[in-house]
C-alpha positions as a printed Julia matrix, in Angstrom:
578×3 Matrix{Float64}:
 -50.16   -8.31   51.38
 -48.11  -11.56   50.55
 -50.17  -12.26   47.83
 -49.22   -8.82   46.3
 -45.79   -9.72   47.31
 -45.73  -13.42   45.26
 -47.22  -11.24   42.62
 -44.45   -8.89   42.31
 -41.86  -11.7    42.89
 -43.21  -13.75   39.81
 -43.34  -10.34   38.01
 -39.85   -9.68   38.09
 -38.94  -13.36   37.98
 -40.93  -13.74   34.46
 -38.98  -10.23   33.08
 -35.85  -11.27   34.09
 -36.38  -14.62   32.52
 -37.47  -13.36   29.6
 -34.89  -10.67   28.54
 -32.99   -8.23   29.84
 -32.17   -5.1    27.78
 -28.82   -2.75   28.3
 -28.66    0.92   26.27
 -25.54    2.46   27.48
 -23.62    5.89   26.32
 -20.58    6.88   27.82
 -18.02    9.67   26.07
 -14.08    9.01   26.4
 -13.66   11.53   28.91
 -15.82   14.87   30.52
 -12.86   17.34   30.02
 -12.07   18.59   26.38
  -9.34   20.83   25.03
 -10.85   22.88   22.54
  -9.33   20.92   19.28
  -9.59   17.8    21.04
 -12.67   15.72   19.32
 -15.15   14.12   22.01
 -15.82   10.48   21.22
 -19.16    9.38   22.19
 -19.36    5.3    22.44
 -23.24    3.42   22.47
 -23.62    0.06   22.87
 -26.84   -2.07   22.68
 -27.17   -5.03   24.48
 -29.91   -7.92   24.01
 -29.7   -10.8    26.33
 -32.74  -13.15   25.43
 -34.36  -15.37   22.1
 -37.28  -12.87   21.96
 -36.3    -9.56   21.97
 -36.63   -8.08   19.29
 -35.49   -4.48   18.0
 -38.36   -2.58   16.42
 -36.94    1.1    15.55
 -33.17    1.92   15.12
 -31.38    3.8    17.94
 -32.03    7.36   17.69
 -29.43    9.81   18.5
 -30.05   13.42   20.61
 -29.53   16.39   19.67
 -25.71   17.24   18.62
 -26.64   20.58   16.48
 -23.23   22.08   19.07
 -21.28   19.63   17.2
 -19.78   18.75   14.21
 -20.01   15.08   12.99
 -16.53   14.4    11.59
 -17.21   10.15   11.48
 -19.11    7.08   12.78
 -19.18    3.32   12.58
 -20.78    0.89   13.87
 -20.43   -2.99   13.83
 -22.3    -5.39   15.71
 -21.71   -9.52   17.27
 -23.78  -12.04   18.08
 -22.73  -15.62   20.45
 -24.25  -17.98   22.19
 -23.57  -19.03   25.87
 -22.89  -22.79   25.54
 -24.23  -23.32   29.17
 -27.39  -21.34   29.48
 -27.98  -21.63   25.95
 -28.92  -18.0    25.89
 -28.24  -15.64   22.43
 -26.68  -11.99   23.63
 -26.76   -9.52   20.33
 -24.41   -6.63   21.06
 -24.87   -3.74   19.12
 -21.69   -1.18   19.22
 -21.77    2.33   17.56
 -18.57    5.0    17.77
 -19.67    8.61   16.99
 -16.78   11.2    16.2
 -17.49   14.59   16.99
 -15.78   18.25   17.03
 -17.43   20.68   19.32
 -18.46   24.4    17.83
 -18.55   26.26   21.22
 -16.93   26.43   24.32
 -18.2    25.91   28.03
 -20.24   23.26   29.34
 -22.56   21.2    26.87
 -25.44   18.65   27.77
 -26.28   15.88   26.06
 -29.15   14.26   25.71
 -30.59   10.73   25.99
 -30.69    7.82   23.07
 -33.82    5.99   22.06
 -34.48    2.21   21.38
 -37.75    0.47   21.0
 -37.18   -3.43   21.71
 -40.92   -5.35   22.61
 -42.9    -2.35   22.39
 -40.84   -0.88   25.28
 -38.81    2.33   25.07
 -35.5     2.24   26.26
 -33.31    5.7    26.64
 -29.97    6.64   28.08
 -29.54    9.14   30.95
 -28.14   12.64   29.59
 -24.56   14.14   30.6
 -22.42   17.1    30.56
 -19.07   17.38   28.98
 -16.89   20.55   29.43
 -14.74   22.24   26.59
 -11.81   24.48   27.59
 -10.32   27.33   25.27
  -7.5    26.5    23.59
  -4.16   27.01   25.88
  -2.07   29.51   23.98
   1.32   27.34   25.07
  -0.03   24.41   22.64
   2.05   24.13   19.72
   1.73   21.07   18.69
  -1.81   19.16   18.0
  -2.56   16.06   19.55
  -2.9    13.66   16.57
  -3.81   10.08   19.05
  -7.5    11.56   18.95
  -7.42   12.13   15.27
  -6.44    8.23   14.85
  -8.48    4.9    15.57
  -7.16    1.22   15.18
 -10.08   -1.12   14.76
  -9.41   -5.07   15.22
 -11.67   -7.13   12.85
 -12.53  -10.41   13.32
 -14.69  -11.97   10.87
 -15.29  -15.78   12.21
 -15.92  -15.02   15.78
 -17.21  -18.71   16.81
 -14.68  -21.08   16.64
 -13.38  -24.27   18.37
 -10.77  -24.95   20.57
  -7.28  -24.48   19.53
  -8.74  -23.75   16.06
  -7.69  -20.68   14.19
  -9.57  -17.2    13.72
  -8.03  -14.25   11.07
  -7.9   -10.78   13.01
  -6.95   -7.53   10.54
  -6.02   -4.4    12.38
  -7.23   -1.25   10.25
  -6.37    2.36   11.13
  -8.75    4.98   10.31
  -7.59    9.11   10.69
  -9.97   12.03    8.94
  -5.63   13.1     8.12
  -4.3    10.94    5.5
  -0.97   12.13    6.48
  -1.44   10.12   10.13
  -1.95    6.7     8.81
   1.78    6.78    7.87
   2.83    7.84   11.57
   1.42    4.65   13.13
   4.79    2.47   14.26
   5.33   -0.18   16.91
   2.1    -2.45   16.49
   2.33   -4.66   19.9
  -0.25   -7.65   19.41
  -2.61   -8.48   21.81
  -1.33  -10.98   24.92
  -2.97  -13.46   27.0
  -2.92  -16.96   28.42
  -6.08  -17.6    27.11
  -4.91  -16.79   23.05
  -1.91  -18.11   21.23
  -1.43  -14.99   18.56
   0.56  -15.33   15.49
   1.54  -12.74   12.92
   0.59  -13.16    9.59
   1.88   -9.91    8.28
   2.81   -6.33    8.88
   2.15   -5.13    5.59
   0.28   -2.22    4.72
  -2.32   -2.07    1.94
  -3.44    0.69    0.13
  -5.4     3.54    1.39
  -8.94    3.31    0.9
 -10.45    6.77    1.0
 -14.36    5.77    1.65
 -13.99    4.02    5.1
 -16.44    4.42    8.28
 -17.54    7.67    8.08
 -15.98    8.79    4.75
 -12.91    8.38    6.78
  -9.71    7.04    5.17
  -8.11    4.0     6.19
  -5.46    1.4     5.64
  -4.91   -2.26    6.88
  -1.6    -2.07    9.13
  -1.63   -6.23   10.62
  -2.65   -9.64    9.66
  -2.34  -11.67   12.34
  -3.98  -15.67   13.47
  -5.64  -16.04   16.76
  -5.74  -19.59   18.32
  -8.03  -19.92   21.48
  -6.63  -22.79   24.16
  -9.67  -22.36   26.44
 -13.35  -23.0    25.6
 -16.14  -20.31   26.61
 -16.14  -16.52   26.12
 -12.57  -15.74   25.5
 -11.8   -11.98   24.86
  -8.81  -10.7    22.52
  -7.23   -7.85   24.04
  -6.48   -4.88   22.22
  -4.01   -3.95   20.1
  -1.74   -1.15   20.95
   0.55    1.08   18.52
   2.28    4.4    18.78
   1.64    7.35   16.75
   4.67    9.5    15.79
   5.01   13.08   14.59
   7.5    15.56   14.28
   6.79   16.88   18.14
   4.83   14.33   20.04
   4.35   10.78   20.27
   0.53    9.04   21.91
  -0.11    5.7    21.97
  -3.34    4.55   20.48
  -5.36    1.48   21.37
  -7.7    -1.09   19.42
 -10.94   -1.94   20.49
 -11.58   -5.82   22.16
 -12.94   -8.7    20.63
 -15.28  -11.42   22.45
 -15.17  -15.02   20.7
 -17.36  -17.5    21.74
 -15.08  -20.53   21.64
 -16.7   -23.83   21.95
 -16.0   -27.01   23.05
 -14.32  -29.94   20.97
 -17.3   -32.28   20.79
 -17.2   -35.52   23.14
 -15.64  -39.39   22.33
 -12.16  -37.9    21.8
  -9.51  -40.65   21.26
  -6.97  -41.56   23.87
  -4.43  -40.35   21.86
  -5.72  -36.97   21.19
  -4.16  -34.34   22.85
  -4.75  -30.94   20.92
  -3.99  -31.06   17.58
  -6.95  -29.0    15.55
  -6.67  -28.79   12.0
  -5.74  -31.48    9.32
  -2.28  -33.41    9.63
  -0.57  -36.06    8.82
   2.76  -37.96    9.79
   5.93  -39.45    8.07
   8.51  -41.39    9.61
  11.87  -42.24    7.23
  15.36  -42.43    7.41
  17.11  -40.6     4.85
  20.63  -42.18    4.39
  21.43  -45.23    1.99
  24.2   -46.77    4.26
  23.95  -49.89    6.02
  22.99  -49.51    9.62
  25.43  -51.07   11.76
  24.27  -52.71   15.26
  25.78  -50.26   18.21
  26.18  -47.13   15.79
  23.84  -44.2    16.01
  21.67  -43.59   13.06
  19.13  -40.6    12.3
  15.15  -41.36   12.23
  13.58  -38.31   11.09
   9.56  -37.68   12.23
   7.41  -35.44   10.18
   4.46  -33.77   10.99
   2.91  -31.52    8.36
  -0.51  -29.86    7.51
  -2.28  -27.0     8.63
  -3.3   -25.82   11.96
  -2.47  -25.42   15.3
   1.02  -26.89   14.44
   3.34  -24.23   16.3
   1.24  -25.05   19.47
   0.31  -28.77   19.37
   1.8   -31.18   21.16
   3.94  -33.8    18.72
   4.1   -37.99   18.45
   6.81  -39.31   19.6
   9.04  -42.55   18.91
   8.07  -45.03   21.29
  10.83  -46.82   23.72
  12.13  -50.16   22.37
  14.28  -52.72   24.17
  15.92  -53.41   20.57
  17.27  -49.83   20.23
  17.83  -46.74   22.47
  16.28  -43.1    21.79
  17.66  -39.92   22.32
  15.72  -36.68   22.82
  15.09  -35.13   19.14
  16.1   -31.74   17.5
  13.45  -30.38   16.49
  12.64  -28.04   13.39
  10.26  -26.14   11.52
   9.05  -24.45    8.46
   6.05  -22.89    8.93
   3.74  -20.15    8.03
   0.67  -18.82    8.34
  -2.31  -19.68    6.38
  -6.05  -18.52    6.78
  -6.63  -21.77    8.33
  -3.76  -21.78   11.13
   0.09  -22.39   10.61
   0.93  -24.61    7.39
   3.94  -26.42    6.45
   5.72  -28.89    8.71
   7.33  -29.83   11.79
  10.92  -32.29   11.31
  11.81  -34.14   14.98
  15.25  -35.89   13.96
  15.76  -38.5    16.34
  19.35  -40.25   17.31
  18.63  -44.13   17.77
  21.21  -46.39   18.81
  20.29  -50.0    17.81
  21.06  -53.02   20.44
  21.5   -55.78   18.35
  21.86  -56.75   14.73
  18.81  -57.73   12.58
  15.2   -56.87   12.06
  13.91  -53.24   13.97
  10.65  -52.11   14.01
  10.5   -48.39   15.27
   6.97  -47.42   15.88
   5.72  -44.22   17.04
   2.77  -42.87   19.33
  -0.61  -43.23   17.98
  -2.02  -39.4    16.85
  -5.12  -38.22   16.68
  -6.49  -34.59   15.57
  -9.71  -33.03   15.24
 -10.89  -31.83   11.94
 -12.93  -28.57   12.0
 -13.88  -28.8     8.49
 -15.51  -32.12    9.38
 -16.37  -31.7    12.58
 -14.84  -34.96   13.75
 -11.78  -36.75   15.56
  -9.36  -38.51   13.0
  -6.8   -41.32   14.49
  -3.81  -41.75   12.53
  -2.76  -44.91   14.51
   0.67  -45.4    14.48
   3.68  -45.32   11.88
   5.97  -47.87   11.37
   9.44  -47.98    9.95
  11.46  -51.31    9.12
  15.44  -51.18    9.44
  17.61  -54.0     9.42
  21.11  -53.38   11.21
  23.99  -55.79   10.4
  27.16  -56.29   12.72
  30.47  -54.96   12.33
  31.79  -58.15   10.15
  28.42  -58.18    7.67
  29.42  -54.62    7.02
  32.96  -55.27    6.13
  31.38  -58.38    4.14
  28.9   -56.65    1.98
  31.62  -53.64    0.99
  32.59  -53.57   -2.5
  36.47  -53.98   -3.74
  36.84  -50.56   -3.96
  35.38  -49.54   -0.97
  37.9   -52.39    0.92
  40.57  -50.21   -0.9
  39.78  -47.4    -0.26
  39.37  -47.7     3.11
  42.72  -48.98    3.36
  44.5   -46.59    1.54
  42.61  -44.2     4.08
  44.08  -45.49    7.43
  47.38  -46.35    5.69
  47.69  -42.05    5.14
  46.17  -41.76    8.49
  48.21  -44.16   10.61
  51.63  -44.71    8.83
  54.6   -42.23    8.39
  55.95  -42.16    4.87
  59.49  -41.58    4.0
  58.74  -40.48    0.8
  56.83  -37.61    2.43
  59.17  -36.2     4.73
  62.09  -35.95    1.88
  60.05  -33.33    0.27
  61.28  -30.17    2.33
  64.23  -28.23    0.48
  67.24  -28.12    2.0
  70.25  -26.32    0.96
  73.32  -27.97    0.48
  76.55  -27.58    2.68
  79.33  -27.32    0.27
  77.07  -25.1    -2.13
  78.63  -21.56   -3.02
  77.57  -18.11   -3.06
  77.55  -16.77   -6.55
  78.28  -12.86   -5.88
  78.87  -12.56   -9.37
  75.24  -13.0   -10.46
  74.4   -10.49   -7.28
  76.38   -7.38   -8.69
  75.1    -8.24  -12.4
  71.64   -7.76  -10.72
  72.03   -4.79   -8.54
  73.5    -2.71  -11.78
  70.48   -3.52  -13.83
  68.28   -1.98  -11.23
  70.12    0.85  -10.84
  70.38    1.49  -14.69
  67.05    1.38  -14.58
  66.44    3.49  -12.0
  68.37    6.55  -13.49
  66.39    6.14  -16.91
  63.06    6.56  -15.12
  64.54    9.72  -13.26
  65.85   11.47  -16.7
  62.16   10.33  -18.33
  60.48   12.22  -15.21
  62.9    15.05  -15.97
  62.27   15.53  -19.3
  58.66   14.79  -19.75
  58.65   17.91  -16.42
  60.86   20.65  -18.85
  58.51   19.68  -21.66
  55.27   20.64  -20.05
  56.44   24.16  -19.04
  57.85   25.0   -22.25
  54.23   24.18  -23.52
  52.62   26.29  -20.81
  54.71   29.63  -21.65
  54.78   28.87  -25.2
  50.94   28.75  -25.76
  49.54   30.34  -22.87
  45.36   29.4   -22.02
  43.23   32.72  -21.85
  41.37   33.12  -18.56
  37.54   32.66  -18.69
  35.0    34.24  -16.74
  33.57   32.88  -13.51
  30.95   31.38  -14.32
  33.02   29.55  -16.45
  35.53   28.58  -14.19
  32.87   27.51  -11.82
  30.97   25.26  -14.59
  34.51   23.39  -15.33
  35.04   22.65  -11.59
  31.87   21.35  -11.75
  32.01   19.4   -14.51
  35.12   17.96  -12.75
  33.3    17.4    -9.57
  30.55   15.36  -11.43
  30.1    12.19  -10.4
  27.87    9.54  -12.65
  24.53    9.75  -11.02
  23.59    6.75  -12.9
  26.07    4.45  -10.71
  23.92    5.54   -7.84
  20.42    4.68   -9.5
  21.57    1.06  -10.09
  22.85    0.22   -7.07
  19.28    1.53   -5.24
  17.55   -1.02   -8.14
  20.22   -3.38   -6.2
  18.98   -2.73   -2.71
  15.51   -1.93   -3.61
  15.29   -5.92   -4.81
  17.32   -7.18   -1.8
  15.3    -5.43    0.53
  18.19   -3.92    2.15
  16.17   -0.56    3.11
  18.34    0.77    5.95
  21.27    0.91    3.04
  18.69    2.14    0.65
  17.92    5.48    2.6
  21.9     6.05    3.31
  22.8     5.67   -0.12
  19.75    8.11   -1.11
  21.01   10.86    1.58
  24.71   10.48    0.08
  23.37   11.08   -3.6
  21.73   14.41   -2.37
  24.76   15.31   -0.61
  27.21   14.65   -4.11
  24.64   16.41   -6.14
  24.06   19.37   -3.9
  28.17   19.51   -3.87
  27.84   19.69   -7.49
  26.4    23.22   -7.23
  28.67   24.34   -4.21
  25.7    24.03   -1.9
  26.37   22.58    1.43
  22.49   23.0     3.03
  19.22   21.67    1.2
  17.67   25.28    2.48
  20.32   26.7     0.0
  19.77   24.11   -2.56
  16.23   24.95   -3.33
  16.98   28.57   -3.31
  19.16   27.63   -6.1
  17.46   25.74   -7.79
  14.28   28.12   -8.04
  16.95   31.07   -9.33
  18.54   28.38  -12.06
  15.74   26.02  -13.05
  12.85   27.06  -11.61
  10.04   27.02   -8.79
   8.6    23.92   -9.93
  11.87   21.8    -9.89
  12.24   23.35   -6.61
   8.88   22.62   -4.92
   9.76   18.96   -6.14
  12.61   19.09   -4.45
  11.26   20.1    -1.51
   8.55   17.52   -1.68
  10.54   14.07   -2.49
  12.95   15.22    0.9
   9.88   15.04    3.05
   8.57   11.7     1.02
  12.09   10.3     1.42
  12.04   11.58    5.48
   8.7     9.41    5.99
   9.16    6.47    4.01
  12.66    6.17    5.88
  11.03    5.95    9.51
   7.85    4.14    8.23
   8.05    0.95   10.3
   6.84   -1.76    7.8
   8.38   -0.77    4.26
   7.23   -2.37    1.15
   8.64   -3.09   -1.79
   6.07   -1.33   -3.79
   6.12    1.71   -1.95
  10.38    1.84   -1.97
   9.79    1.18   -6.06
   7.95    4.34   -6.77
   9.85    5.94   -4.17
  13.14    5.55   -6.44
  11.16    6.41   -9.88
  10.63    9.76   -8.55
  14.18    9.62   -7.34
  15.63    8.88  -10.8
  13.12   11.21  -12.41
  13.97   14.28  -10.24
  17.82   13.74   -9.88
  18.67   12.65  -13.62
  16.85   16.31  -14.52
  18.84   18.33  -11.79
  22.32   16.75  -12.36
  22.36   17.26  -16.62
């Protein structure tokens, strides 16, 4: 019996050791609406060197459903401490149900080693459609997918994630607003972008889809790190969902061993300035600027910076520190100023040093020491300063505190001042006053005269009366504004990128042109204009409104997109205004 028992114990012991096999399938939820699409989710799991997949994962039977889209993507990593490979194997299945009621599904297949693997089977129930729904739930109808291409990385090293959006409706992808990237202490995330590319019609599934993000991902810890997902809201005209991405694992190593002293955790490829920017002489107790400057590309939002090392010939003040950077497909690039305040204790020879640096180079896969920087200054006392000025600059400087310190005479004379035994000249008062009042009385007889002239004209030569819809086409005319004033200034905030100004100005030129054909409602508007120019100058009317309505809440606006935007504007306005 304990023989059978050791038997069984080494058994298990030898399976477990060599792989270990998960085939799961779960759906979203068990409860459908009848529109609602069921989302079936299967993920693969090998855990061992020697397994090895022999037949592709075979799906039941879903003959009750339609198949509106799939995808599938897979990952592999390593675990740096057991040194074991997992291959996970992940595949999304989008489905619309054809019947109502309660519907099995079956099992999925594998064969991994010559072993059959299978899922257990579930039920899912679908409800009839509630006649109080008005409005259809569109968060089932879109996906966000976070991509991550380079999934094993180093510490503190950067990794590119792109957020795509995939919806069977073309019209959804523009209702996705309010990306939130993903947050945690293990993950420094920076956005690259928030611009969307084109649609791309073929996606996953024959799906379309459309890159909303760009954004860098910097791991601080080593190990399996996971990126959360990324959420976003999905607006429509009744309802608003929030939608969520799916989670990345990256397998984040460690930086290798024999790290300098000085490293800390710069990752990337740096390198460091020290100057001092002004030409004046630096005088001994007078504060002078030191500016340090760390540029390259990497972790440089994150890292920790040199500093200027403590001297007993000078004192050193706490910098101000600023940036310029952006981000690159290799981390953040550009630089990083630290303008120090240093306060030299005695005249002659300083020698400012800073703290040795050291980063690791991915590309190289080695630790790089910088050593220290060193800048020379030589401060000079108070009288070597005054010694070594020019002529003019002694002059100068003089004439400087002279207007500073001294009151002149010459200065204070200047006011005007009226004199006491000066006379009033009311002589040269009345000569004035009659001139304006002559002149006066000839502009009331002009008025006068020019008034009895026009009504002689208008009884003498009376104008016939027209019809209506003549009358109406001269107060119109009248009321016409230049529509062309209105195109150039949306070229004007089209380039500046001032889009919020862009959409006001576009919703007054629809109100002057609409007032152009005494129409105070759009509704009325296209009416008219199918009557006067016809139904396809109205249906492009009606069209451009609802273009103009979603570019104007999309929530990352391009300058592309605003460009053929006002094209059509021009186009359509320039015809309806002639």
């Amino acid at each position: 019996m304990n023989q059978k028992f050791i038997y069984i114990l080494f058994t298990l012991v030898s399976v477990i050791a060599y792989g270990q096999v998960e085939l799961t399938m779960k759906p979203d939820k068990s409860d459908y609406n009848g529109k609602e699409i069921v989302n079936l989710t299967i993920v693969l799991e090998l855990n061992g060197d020697n397994l090895v997949q022999q037949s592709k994962i075979m799906l039941p039977d879903l003959s009750k459903f339609n198949i509106i889209g799939n995808g599938s993507f897979n990952q592999g990593v390593r675990d740096p401490d057991s040194n074991v490979s997992v291959e996970q194997y992940i595949t999304r299945i989008a489905l619309e149900p054809k019947q109502r009621g309660k519907i099995r599904i079956g099992s999925v297949l594998v064969t991994v080693n010559n072993k059959i693997y299978k899922t257990e089977p579930f039920d899912i129930f679908i409800r009839d459609i509630e006649k109080k729904t008005v409005a259809k739930n569109i968060d089932n109808d879109v996906y966000l997918n976070m991509e991550i291409e380079d999934r094993e990385v180093y510490q503190n090293q950067a990794t590119v994630a792109v957020l795509r959006v995939y919806s069977k409706n073309i019209d959804n992808l523009r209702k996705v607003r309010n990306i939130h990237l993903p947050e945690n202490q293990n993950i420094n995330v920076h956005p690259v972008n928030f611009h969307k590319s084109e649609i791309d019609p073929s996606g996953f599934g024959n799906m379309p889809s459309q890159i909303l993000a760009m954004f860098i991902v910097f791991p601080n810890e080593s190990g399996f790190v996971e990126v959360p997902s990324v959420s976003a809201s999905v607006n429509s005209y009744t309802a608003k969902s929030k939608v969520s991405s799916n989670k990345v694992k990256l397998n984040v190593k460690k930086l290798p061993e024999g790290s300098p002293e000085c490293f800390k955790n710069a990752v990337g490829n740096f390198k460091v300035d020290v100057y001092h920017e002004s030409k004046d002489k630096i005088e001994a107790k007078k504060p002078v600027n030191v500016i340090l400057k760390v540029s390259g590309e990497g972790n440089l939002s994150d890292m920790e910076l040199p500093k200027i090392e403590n001297s007993p010939d000078y004192e050193v003040f706490a910098p101000k520190i600023t940036s310029r950077v952006k981000a690159g497909i290799e981390g953040m690039k550009g630089y990083i100023l630290a303008n120090y305040v240093l306060i030299p204790n005695k005249s002659g020879s300083l020698n400012i040093k800073t703290e040795e640096f050291a980063f690791f180079n991915p590309a190289v896969k080695e630790y790089i020491n910088l050593g220290q920087e060193t800048l020379n200054l030589t401060a000079f006392s108070h009288d070597q300063v005054l010694e070594a000025r020019t002529t003019v600059e002694k002059v100068n400087e003089y004439t400087n505190t002279l207007l500073e310190t001294v009151n002149s005479p010459v200065l204070k004379t200047t006011t005007f001042k009226v004199k006491e035994k000066s006379r009033f000249n009311w002589k040269v008062l009345f000569i004035n006053a009659g001139i304006l009042l002559g002149l006066f009385v000839a502009y009331l007889l002009f008025k006068n005269w020019q008034k009895k002239r026009i009504i002689v004209k208008e009884k003498t030569a009376p104008k016939p009366l027209g019809s209506v819809a003549e009358t109406e086409k001269e107060i119109r005319q009248s009321l016409k504004s230049d529509v062309g004033d209105y195109f150039t200034y949306l070229e004007n905030l089209k380039d500046s990128h001032r889009f919020d100004q862009f959409f006001a100005t576009v919703d007054e030129l629809d109100s002057e042109v609409r007032n152009q054909y005494f129409q105070s409602s759009k509704d009325d508007f296209k009416q008219f204009l199918e009557q006067h120019l016809g139904g396809s100058v109205a249906e492009r009317y009606r069209n451009l409104s609802q273009r103009i309505q979603i570019e104007k809440f999309t929530p990352v606006k391009s300058e592309e997109s605003i460009g053929e935007l006002l094209k059509e504007i021009i186009d359509l306005y320039s015809q309806i205004s002639k």
